[in-house]
MIDODREN-893206 format. One record per residue: y, z, x of N, C-alpha, C in turn; residue in three letters. Coordinates in steps of 0.001 Angstrom, whole numbers, padded with zeros to 6 digits, always signed. Last residue first. Example, Ala and Ser with C-alpha at 12.3 -4.5 7.8 and 13.67 -1.06 7.14 Angstrom:
2
-002250+007080+012850-001060+007140+013670+000030+007870+012900Ser -005690+007800+013190-004500+007800+012300-003300+007800+013200Ala 
This chain:
86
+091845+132047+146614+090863+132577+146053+089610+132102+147436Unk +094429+132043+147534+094364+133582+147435+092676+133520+147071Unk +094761+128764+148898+095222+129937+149258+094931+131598+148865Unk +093647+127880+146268+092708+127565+147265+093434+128690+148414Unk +095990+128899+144130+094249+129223+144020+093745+128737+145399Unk +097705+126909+145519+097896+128788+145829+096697+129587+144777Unk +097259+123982+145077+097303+125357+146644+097461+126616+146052Unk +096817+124295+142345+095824+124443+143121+095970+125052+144464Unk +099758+124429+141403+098605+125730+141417+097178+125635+141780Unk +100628+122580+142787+101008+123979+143292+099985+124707+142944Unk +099406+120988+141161+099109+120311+142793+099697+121636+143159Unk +101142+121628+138848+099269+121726+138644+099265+121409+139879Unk +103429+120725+138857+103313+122199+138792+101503+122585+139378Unk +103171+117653+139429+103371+118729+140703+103385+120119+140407Unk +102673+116972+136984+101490+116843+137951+101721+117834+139463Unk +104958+118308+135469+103090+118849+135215+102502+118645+136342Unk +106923+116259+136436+107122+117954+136799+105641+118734+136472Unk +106174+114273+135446+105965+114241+136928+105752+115550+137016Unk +103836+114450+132601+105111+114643+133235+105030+114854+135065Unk +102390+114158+129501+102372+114749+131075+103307+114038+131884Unk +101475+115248+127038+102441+114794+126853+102262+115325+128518Unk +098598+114480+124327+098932+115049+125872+100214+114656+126158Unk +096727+115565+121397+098209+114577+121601+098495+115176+123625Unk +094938+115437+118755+095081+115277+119964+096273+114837+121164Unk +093558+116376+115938+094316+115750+115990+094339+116400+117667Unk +092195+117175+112887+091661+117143+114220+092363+115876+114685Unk +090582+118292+110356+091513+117732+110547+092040+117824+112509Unk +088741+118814+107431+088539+119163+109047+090219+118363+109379Unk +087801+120651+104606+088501+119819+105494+089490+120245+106833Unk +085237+121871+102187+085842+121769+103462+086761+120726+104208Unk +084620+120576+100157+084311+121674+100381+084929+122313+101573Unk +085394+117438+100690+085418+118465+099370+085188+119476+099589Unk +085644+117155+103175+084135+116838+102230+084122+117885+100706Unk +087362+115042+105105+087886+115490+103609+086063+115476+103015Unk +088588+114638+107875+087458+114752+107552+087321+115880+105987Unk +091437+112905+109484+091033+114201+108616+090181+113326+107765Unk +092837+113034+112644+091636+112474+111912+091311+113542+111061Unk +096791+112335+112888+095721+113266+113006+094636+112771+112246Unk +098463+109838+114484+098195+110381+113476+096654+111329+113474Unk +097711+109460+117460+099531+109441+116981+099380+109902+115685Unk +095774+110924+120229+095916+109986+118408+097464+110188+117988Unk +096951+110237+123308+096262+110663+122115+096528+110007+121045Unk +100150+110441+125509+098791+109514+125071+098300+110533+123962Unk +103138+109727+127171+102466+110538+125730+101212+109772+125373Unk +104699+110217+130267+103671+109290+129464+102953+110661+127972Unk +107696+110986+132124+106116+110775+131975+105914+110082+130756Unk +110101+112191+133315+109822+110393+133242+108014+111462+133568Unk +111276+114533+134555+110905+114371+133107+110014+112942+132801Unk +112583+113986+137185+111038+114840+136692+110344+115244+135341Unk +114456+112739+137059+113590+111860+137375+112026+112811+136789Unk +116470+114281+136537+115846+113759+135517+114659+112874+135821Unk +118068+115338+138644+116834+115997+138372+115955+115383+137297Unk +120579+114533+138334+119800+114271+139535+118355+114861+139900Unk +121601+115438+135832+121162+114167+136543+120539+113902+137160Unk +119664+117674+133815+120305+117777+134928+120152+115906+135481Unk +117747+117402+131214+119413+117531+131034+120127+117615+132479Unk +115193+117659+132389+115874+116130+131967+116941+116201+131504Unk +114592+120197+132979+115137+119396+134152+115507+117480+133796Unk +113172+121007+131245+114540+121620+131347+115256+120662+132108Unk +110745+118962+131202+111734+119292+130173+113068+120064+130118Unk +109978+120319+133593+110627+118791+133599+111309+118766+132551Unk +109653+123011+132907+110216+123293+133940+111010+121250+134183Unk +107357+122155+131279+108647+123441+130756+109712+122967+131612Unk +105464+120963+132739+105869+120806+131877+107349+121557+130807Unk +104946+123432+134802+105650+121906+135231+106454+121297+134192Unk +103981+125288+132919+105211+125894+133662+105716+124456+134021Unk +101707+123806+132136+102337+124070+131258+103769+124552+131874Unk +100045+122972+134626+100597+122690+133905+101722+122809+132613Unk +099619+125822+135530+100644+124706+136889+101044+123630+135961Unk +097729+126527+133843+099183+127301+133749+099805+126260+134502Unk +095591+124831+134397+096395+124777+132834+097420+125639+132498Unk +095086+125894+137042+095488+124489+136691+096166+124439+135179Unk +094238+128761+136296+095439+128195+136989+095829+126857+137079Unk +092185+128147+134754+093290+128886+134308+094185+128638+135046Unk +090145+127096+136730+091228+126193+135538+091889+126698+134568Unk +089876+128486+138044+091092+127845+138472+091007+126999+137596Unk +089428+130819+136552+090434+131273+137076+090788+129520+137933Unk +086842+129047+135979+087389+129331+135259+088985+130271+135572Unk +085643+129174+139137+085727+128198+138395+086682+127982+137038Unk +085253+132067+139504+086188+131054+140239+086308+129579+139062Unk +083268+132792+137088+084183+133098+137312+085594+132329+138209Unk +080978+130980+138764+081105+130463+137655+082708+131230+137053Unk +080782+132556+141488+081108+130825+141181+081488+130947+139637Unk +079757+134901+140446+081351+134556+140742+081767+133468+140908Unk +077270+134036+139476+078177+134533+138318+079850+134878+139356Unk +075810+133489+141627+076076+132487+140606+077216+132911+139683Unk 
């Protein structure tokens, strides 16, 4: 049970790296012409942050995803090559 539960978390370490490198990697790639296509994505979440004011404390809690062709294909790499080494 406890290396399932390990695998599990190494691949969504590796899914949330395939993302972030895609994401880097479309953002560089929207200053090249013929490469700009891999920047064309979508911004969802709250557009202004939710703040929870109790006088004693304040919360503030805000959400924003910014995903990109270049994310969805970094993250589809880093699943093959977790299903490849793991």
């Amino acid at each position: 049970m406890a290396t399932k539960d390990k695998n599990i978390w190494i691949l969504i370490i590796f899914i949330l790296s395939g993302l972030v490198v895609g994401g880097l990697l479309g953002e560089l790639a929207s200053s090249v012409n013929w490469l700009n296509w891999m920047a064309f994505g979508q911004k969802f979440g709250l557009a202004e942050p939710v703040v929870l004011d109790l006088s004693v404390l304040k919360i503030t809690f805000a959400l924003m995803f910014n995903i990109n062709i270049a994310s969805i294909i970094g993250m589809t790499i880093a699943i093959i090559i977790y299903r490849k080494f793991i």
